[in-house]
N, C-alpha and C positions, 0 to 999 in steps of 0.2 A: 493568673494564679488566684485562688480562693482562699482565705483563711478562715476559718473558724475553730470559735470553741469547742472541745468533743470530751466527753468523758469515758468513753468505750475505749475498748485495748486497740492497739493497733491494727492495721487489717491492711490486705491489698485487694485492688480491685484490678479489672482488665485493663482499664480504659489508665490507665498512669500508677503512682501510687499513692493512696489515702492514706496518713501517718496517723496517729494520736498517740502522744506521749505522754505519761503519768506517773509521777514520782516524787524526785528530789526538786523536778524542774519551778521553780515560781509558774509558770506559764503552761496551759494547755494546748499546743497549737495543733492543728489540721490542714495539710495542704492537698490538692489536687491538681500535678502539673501533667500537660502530656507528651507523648514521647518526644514530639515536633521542639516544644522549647526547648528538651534536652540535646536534641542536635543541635539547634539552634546556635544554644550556648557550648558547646562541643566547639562548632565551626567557630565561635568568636572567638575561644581560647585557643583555637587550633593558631587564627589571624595572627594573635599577640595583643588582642585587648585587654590589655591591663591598665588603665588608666585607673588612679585611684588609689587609694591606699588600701592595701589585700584587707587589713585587719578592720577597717569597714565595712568590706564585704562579705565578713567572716562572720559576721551574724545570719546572714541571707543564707549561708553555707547549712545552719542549722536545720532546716525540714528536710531536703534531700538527702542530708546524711544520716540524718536518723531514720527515714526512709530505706536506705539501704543497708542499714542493721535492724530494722524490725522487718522490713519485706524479706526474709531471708529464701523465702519459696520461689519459682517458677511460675509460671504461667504454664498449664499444660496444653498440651500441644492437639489440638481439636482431630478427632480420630476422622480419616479420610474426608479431610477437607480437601476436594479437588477444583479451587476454583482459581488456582495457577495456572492448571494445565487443560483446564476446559473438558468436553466430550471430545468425544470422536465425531472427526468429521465423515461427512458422505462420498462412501467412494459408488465410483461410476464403471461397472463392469461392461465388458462388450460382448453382445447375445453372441452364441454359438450356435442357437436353433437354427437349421433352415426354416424359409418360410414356410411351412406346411399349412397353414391356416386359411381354409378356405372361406371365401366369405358365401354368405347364403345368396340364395338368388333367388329373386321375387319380382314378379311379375306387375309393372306396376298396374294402378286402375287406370283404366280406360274409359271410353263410352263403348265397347262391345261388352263392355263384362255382363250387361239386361240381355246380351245374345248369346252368352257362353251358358247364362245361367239357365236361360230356356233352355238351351241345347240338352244341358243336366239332366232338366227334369225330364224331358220327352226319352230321352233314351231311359231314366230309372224305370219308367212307364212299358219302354221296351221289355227293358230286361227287368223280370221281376224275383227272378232268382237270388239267392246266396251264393256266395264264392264259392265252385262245385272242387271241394277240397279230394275226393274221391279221384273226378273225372281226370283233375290235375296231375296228380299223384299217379296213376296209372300211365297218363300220357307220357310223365317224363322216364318211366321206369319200363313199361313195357308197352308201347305205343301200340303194338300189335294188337293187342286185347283189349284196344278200347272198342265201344259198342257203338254204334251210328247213331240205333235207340239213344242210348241215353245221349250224344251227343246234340241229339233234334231237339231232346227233351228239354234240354237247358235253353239253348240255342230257339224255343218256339215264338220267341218275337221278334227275330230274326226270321225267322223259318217265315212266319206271317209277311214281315215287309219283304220277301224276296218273293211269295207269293202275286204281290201289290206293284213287284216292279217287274215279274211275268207278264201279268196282264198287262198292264200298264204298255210293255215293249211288244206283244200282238195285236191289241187292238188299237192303239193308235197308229201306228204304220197300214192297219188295213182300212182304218176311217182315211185313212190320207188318202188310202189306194183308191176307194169307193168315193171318195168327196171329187180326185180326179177324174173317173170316169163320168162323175155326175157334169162337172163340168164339161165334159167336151160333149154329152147331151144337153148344155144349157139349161141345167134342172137346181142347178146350185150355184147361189149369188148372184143368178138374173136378175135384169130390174125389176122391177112390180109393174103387177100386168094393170093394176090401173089402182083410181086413188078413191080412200074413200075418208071416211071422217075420222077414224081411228089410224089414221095414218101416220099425221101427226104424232101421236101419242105414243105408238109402237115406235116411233125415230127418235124421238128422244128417250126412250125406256133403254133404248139397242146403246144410243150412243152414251149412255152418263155410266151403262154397267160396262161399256168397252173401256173407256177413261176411265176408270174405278182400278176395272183391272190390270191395264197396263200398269197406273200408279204403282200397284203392286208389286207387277213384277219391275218395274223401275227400284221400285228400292230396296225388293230380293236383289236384282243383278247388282246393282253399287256394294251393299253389304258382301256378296259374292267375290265381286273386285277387291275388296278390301282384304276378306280375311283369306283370298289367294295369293294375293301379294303379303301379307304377311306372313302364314306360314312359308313361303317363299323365302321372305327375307329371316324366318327362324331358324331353318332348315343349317343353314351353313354353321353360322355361330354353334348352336346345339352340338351338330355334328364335330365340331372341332373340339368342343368342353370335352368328350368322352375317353379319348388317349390322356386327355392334361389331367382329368380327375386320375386316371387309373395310376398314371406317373407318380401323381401326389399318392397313392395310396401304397403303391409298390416300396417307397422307400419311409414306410411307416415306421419300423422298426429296425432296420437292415443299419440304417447308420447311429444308430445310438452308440456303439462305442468307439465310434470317430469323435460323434462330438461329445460324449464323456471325458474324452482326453485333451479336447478343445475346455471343456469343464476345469479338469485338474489343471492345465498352465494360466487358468486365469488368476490361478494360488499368488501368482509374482507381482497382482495388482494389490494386495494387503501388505503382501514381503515390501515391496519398494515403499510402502508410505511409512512401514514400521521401523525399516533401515534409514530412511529418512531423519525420523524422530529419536532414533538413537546416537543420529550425529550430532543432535546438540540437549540431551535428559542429562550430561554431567553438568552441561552451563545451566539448564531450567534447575535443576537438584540445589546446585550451587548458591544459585541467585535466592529460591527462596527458604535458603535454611539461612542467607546472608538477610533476608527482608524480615525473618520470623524473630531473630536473635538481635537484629540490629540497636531494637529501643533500649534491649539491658546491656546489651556490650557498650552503646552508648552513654547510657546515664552511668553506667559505672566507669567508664574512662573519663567523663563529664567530671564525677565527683573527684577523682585522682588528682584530673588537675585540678579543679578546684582547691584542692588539700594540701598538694604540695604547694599552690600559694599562700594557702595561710600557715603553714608550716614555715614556709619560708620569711614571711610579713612574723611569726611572733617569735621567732629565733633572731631575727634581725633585729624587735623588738626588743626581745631580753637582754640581748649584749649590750644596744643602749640601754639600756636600761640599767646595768652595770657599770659601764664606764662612765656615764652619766652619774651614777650612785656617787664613784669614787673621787670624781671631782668636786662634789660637792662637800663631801665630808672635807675635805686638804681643803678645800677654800674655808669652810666653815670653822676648821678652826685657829687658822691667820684672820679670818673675822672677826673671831671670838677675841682673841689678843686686842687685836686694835681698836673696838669696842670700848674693851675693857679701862682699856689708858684714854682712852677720849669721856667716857663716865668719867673717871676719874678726876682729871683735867678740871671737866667742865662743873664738877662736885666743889673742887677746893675752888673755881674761883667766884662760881657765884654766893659760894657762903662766904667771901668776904665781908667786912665790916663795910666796907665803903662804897658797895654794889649795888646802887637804886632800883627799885622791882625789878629783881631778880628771884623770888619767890616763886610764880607762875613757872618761869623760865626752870629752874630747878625739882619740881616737878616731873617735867619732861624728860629733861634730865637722867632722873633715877630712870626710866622708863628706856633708856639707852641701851639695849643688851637685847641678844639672838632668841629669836621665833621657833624656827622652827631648828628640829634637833634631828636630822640626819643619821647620826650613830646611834638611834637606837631603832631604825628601822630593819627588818632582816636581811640577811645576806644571800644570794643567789647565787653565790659558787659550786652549790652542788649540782643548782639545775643547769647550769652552763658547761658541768663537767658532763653532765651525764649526756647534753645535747653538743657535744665537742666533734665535729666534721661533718653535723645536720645542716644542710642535706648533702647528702653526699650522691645523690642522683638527679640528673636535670628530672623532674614533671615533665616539663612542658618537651620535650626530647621523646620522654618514654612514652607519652601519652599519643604522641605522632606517630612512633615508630608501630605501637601498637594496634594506632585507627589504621594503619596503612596496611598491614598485616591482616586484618580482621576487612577492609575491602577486598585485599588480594583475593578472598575467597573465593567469586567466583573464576576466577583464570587460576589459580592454582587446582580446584576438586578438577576439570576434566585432566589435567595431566596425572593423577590419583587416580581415575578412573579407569583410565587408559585403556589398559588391559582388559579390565571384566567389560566394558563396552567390546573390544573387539573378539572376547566369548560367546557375547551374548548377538551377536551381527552372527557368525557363522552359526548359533543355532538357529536364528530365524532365518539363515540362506537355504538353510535344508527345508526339504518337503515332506510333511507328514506321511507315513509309512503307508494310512490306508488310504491317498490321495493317489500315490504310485498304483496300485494298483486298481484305481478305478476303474478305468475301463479296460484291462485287462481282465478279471476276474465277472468281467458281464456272462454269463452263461450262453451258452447258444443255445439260440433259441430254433426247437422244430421247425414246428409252424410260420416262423420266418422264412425258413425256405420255400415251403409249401405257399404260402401265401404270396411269395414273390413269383413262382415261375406258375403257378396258378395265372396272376395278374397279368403278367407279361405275356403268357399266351391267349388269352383276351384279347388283348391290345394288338397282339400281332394280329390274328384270325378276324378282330374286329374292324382291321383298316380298310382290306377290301371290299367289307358288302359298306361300312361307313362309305366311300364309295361311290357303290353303284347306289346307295340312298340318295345321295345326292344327286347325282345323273341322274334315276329314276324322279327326282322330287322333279327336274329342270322338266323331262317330259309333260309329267304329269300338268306342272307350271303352266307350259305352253299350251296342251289340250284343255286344261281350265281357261285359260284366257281365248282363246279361241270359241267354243262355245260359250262364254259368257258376252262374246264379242256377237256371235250369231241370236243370242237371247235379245244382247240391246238393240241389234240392227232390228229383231221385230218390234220391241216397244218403239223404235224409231219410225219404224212403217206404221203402226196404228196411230199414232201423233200426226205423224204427218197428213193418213188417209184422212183421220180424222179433221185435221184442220183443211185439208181442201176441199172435203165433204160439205164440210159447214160453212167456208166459203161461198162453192159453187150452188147450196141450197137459199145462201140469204141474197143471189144474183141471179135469180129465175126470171126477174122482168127483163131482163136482155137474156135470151132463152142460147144463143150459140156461145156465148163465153160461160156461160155457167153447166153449158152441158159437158163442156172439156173440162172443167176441173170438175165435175160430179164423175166423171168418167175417171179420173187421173187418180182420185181421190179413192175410189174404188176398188181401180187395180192394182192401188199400193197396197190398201189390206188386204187385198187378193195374196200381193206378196209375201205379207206377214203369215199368214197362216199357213203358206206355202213352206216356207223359212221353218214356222213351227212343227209340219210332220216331218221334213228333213232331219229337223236336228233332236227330236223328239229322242228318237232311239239311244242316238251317243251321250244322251243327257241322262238320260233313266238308267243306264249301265255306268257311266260313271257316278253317278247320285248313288248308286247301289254298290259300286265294287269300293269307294271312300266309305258309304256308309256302315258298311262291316269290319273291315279294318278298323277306324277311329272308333266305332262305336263299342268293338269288343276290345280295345287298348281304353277307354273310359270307365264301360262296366266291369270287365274283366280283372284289368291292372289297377288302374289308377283307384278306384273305390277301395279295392281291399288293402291299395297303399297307403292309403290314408288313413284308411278303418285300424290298421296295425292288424286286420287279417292274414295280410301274407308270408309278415314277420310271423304271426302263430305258426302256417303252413309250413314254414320252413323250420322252425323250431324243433317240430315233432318228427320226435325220429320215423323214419323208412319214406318221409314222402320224396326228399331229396334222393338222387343217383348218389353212388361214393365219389363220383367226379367233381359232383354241386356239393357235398356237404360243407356248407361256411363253417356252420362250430368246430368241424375239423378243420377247417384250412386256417381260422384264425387263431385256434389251441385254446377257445372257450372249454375250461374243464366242469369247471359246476356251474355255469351261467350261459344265456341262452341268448341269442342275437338280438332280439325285442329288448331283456333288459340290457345289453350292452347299449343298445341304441339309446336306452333311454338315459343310463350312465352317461353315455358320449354328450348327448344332446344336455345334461343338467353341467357340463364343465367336469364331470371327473377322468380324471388320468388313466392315460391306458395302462399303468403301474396297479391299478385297482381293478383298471376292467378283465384284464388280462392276468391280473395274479402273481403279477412278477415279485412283490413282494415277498411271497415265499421261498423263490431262488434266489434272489436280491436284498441284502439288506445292506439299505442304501448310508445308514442311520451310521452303521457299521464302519463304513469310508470316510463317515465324515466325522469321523470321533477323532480330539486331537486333546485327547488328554491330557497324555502321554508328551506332546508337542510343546501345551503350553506351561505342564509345569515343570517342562526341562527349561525355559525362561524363565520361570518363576524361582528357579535354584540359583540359576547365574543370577537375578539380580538379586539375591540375598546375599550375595556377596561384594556388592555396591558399599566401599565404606569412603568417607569424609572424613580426613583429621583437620582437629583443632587444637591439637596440642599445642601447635607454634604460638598460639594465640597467650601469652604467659599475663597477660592485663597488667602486674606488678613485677619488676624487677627484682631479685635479690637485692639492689641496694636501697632502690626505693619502698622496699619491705622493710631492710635494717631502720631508715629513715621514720619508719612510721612506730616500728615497735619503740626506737627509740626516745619519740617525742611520748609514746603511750606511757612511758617507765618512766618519763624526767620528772615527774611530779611538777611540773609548768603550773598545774590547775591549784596547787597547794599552798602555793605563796600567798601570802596574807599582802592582800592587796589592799583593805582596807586602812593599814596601816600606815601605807606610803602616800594612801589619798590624804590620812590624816595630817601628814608634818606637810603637806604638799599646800594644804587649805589655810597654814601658820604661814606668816609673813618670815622673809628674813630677817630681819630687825621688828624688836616691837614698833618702835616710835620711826617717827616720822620724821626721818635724816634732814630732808630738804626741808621742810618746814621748820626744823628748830634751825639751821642755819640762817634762813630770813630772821626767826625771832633775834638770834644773838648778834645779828648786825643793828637790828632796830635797837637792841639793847646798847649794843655798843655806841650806839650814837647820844643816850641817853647820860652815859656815865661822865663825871665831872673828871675824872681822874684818866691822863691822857695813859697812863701806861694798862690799868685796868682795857681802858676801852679797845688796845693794840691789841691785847690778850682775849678778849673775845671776838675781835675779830680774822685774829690769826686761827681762834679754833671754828668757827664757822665756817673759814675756806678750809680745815683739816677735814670736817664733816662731809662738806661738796666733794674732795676729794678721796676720802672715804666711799661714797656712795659711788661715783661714778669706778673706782678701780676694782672694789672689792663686793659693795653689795648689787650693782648690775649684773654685772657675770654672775652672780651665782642666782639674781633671778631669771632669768634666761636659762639658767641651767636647773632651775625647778620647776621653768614651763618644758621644757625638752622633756622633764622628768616625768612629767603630767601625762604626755602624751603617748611615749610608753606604759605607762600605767595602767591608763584607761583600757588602750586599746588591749592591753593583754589581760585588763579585770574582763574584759565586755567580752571576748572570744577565748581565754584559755580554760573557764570553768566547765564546756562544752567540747571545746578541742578533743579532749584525752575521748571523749565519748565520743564522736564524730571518728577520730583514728578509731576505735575498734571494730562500730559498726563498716566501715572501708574495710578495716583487717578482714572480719566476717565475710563479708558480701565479698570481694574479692576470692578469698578461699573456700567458699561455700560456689560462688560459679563457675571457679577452677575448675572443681571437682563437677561441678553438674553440665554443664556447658557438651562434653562428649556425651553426655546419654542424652542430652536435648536433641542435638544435629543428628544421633544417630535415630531419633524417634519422629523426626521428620524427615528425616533420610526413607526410614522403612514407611512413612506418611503418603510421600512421594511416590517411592518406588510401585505403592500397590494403588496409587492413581495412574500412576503410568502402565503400570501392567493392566488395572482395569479400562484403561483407553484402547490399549494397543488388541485386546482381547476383542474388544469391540470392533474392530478393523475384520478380525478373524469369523468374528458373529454375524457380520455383513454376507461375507463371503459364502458362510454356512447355508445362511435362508437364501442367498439367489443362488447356490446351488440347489438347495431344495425346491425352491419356486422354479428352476429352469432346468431341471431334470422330469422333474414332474407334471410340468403344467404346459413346458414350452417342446423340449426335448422328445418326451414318450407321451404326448398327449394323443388322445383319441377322436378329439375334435375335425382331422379330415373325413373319420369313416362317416360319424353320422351327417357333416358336412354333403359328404358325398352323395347320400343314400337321402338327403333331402335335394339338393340340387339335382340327381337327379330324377325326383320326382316334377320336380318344379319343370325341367328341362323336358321332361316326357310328358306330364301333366298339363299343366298351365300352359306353358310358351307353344309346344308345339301340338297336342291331342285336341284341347279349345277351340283354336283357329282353325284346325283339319275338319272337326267336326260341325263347326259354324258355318263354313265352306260349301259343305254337304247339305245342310241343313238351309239354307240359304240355295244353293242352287237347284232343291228338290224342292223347294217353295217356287221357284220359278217354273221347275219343268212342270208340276200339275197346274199350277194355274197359265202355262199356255193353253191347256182344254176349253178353258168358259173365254180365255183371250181369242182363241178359234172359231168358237161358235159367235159370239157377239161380233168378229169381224164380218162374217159370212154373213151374218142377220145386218145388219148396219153398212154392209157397199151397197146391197140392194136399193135402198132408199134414197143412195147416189145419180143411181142412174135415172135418165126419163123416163116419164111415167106413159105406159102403152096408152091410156083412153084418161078423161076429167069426164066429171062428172057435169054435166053442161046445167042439171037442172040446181044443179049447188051453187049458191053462194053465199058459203063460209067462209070465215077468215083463212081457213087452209086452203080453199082454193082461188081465194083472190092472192093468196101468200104465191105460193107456187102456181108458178103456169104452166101448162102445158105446152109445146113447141108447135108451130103453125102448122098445119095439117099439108103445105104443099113441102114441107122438110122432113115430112115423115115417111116411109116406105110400110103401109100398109099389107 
């Protein structure tokens, strides 16, 4: 507690209340207590702490009560403070989508991508044409009338390499024809008919360009191997994606009001948390119109009891106070009497003549008579009449009964509630009128059909040749791998020739072992070249019948699929048959398959791409206007009474008025302090008794001296019967006095402000609880609404985004480019490109073998008059091992 001096008018603040008082008071005090010591003190009066004398504490009484007559206002009640009842939490809905979401597929990097990418360029080089939008366009609409002309004409770098693998397939099988007849005249790859200086040079020129080439074709055929077995192992996968994509496409739209309806029952995930929380908004209601109202219902039940103990401590007071009065006065004046006859007494005998200093002594003497005068202080039988059966109500009872009442609140509002909760439970069990018809009222849709048995008869008609695709790839597989196997068996023959060649040439000084491997060495590249016109043919027709296939599915398809050419093509009306028009199978009305694709591809809804919005209005279904403020009625009818709550009883009201009328504050208390501050007696009973035994002993005269000391013990006895009791009874009197000067001039003002403040919160008390009753209510309504706004956007988000998205088409139409492109056209074409790198450079692999066995074999004649290092190198074989 803080006290200070203030000169400013009264005021309240939030935080407790600030008094200042100004007036009649001597004193300006200021306190600041907070709600907490008011409970505090609540709870210790509630215990029965009462130690003490009330009317002590009847001063401390003084800020709080004038507190509660000048705070006469409210605290108003802060407009939708919701931090009772918190937000809304997150609810957690369950997708209804199927998965339709395709993911992309992409080709990762490799080390062939430097061979896909040459592959690119040489065929761009092929074909140097534009996407023949004409040629297309006719083919598909009336195939009859296309022209060969113009077919060639597009097709003339194709036309050239089929030229290239013409020749190619006649004159090499007639070089082969003609290299074999040469042979069997020993005219081709005989040994050399003799040696000469230049011998040397031409065998090693034959043999670095034979090793050179083979190199080559060794790492054509491996590359060959590779990208055959790859498209190999592409083939199947690919071929499987084609039904699964079209599956996924088929049920683009067809089930949207399945799962529209899957959409409206997830309505019952908002309803259950809402019916939830209306099992217990009368106890949350309850509790904080109990925690908002608590500090003033407390401090003003606080002050009651407070009041009725000091009501009770100065009515307890006053009757002492009274009775104590009238005692005094009936003894005061039997004091007065016997006083009087002892002056008397002690007058005639110390004026005796024969009474030795007795002068001092009679002085005192005269001084023998009553102090203080009792009957003329005023009389308080009016204010004892007026306060005659105060109190006539326990405080400390009513103060109980009333804090017990005023907690009941929160367990008493939900049985009040009762009813309007189980109104407002059956309006949130129902479901918004345009949630029911959600996916009922979906339109049907044309193009749904068309676009489905479109799709599905695809997928039927495509599973057969899917297929024999595959069967046909397995053939194909095997005839690649066969002739790539006859391609390595020759690079294996020129390695081999070659290393036994070059063996049996550096072992010429022993002439019979090196003749057999110069021989051996020979007729293996005999082999190889052998190997090479056999297989020459099936290698340049298969390099040829892949290379047109793959090369016009790269130029043809895949460039202008990428270029976004053949989206144009298809765009423009008449090039498509009515069987192929997509903008009609998909019900594109003002928009064109290019931008749809490109809609699909940036994430917009197929609600946008397809225009359903104009039959649909989705906005429409999920309005619950209507919904929420059929809640919003019922909980306006949410009320809390606090009638029961009465703070002051009828009698503990008589009680107060009572003590406010008695005029308690009016008594001139100064008056009673005054005869209270006069001794009983002037003089000093016990002390003139010592003096007049002392005197007594002094006097010569024995019957004198009996006579003063017969009235000395009259005095002692005096003093102890008559004037003890009545000082004891003028201390009793003091302490009434006091305590009712010090607390009753404040009293009478303390009971009004109580009166006030009581009947001033009577009446205000039902508009407070009902203003945080309606506080609450539109927190609680704006939570539960939020529960509904959840529901709203992942309806929106999962009708639009997850539901009717358009994300498989162009999903699809890039897989499968990637699928026809990348994974499998690349590999096909590298294949080709790779194995026709082999089949031409078996030609210079051919000649260089034919030129480099010769120099295997023994040499017919030496040069006998040479000696060069080449023919001290190579020997000739001894003349009687030769057959001349």
């Amino acid at each position: 507690m803080v006290l200070a001096a203030v000169t400013t008018p009264y005021k309240a603040v939030a935080e407790g209340w600030t008094v200042a008082a100004q007036g009649a008071l001597p004193l300006i005090v200021a306190v600041s207590f907070s709600s907490q010591n008011l409970e505090c003190g609540l709870r210790c009066y509630e215990l029965g702490d009462t130690t003490g004398d009330p009317m002590e504490r009847a001063p401390g009484l003084l800020v709080p009560l004038l507190g509660l007559v000048l705070a006469l206002g409210l605290p108003k009640v802060p407009a939708m403070d919701c931090g009772s009842l918190g937000p809304a939490a997150r609810l957690t809905f369950t997708p209804v989508a199927r998965a339709r979401w395709l993911a992309p597929r992409v080709r990762a990097p490799g080390p062939l991508d430097p061979l896909y990418g040459t592959v690119r360029h040489f065929l761009s080089s092929v074909q140097l044409n534009p996407f023949p939008a004409e040629l297309v366009r006719a083919l598909l609409n009336e195939p009859a009338k296309v022209k060969v002309d113009e077919v060639v004409r597009y097709e003339a770098g194709y036309v050239v390499c089929a030229v290239i693998a013409g020749l190619y397939l006649l004159l090499v099988p007639t070089a082969g024809l003609c290299f074999y007849c040469c042979r069997g005249h020993r005219r081709c790859g005989a040994r050399a008919k003799m040696e000469h200086k230049e011998v040397a040079c031409e065998r090693g020129l034959f043999m670095t360009f034979l090793l050179l080439t083979t190199l080559v074709l060794l790492v054509g055929i491996v590359c060959a191997f590779v990208t055959n077995q790859h498209v190999h192992e592409q083939t199947g996968p690919s071929v499987e994606a084609v039904p699964e994509t079209l599956l996924s496409l088929q049920g683009l739209v067809s089930d949207v009001p399945q799962e529209l309806q899957a959409v409206a029952q997830q309505f019952s995930v908002p309803q259950k948390r809402v019916l939830e929380d209306l099992d217990g908004v009368a106890t949350s209601i309850a509790s904080t119109i109990h925690a908002q109202l608590k500090s003033t219902v407390y401090e003003t039940l606080a002050s009651l009891g407070s009041l009725g103990q000091a009501l009770q401590a100065s009515v307890d007071h006053l009757r002492a106070l009274n009775t104590t009065l009238v005692e005094l006065r009936e003894g005061q004046r039997d004091l007065e009497q016997a006083v009087q006859v002892h002056r008397e007494r002690l007058r005639d005998l110390l004026q005796e003549p024969g009474c030795q200093g007795c002068t001092e002594t009679l002085s005192q003497a005269h001084g023998l008579e009553l102090g203080a005068d009792f009957s003329q202080v005023p009389h308080v039988d009016d204010v004892l009449h007026r306060l005659e059966g105060v109190p006539e109500a326990s405080f400390s009872n009513m103060v109980q009964e009333e804090n017990n009442t005023f907690n009941a609140l929160p367990l008493l509002a939900p049985l009040q509630m009762a009813d309007v909760v189980k109104e407002l439970k059956k309006a949130v069990a129902q479901q918004p009128r345009g949630l029911k018809t959600l996916a009922k009222a979906f339109p049907d849709w044309e193009a749904d059909s068309r676009w489905s048995q479109a799709l599905k008869k695809v997928e039927n008609s495509s599973r057969p040749y899917l297929k024999e695709v595959q069967r046909y790839e397995k053939y194909r597989w095997i005839v690649g791998c066969m002739l790539c196997s006859v391609v390595l068996l020759v690079v294996v023959c020129n390695l081999v020739g070659l290393s036994l060649g070059t063996w049996g040439l550096s072992a010429r000084e022993d002439p019979s072992p090196s003749e057999a491997k110069g021989r051996a060495g020979a007729r293996i590249l005999m082999i190889g070249v052998c190997l090479s016109f056999l297989v020459a043919a099936p290698l340049i027709l298969l390099v040829f019948s892949t290379f047109l296939v793959g090369g016009n599915v790269q130029t043809l398809l895949c460039r202008s699929w990428e270029s976004g050419e053949l989206y144009e093509f298809a765009d423009t009306p008449g090039n498509l048959p009515p069987s192929m028009n997509l903008s009609h199978l998909l019900g594109l009305k003002n928009a064109s398959i290019f931008l749809a694709y490109q809609q699909c591809r940036k994430g917009a809804a197929l609600w946008r791409v397809l225009q359903l919005n104009n039959s649909y209005d989705l906005e429409a279904y999920l309005d619950m206007s209507q919904y929420t403020a059929k809640l919003e009625r019922e909980l306006q009818k949410l009320r809390v009474g606090v009638e029961d709550l009465d703070l002051l009883s009828p009698a503990g009201r008589r009680d107060l008025e009572a003590l406010q009328s008695s005029g308690l504050g009016s008594i001139h208390y100064p008056g009673y302090l005054a005869q209270i501050q006069e001794p009983v007696v002037k003089a000093n009973m016990e002390k003139l008794a010592r003096e007049l035994e002392g005197l007594a002993q002094a006097q010569a005269s024995s019957v004198l001296k009996k006579q003063l000391q017969e009235e000395a013990h009259g005095l002692r006895h005096l003093y102890q019967e008559k004037v003890l009791p009545q000082q004891n009874l003028v201390a009793k009197l003091n302490i009434s006095v006091r305590a009712l000067a010090s607390s009753a001039p404040n009293l009478q003002l303390e009971t009004s402000g109580v009166l006030d403040r009581v009947t001033h919160l009577k009446g205000q008390l039902p508009a407070w609880a009902t203003r945080i009753l309606r506080n609450e209510s539109e927190c609680f309504l704006t939570r539960e609404l939020g529960y509904f706004s959840q529901y709203v956007a992942w309806v929106k988000e999962e009708v639009t985004q997850r539901i009717a998205t358009c994300q498989p088409l162009s999903g699809a139409l890039d897989n499968g480019r990637v699928i026809l492109c990348d994974v499998m056209a690349d590999p096909w074409n590298a294949f080709w490109f790779c194995l026709a790198w082999c089949t031409f450079f078996l030609l210079p692999s051919v000649v260089f073998a034919v030129k480099t066995s010769k120099y295997f074999h023994p040499i017919w004649k030496r040069l006998s008059f040479s000696s060069s290092e080449e023919t001290q190198l190579f020997h000739i074989p001894r003349v009687t091992s030769l057959k001349l």
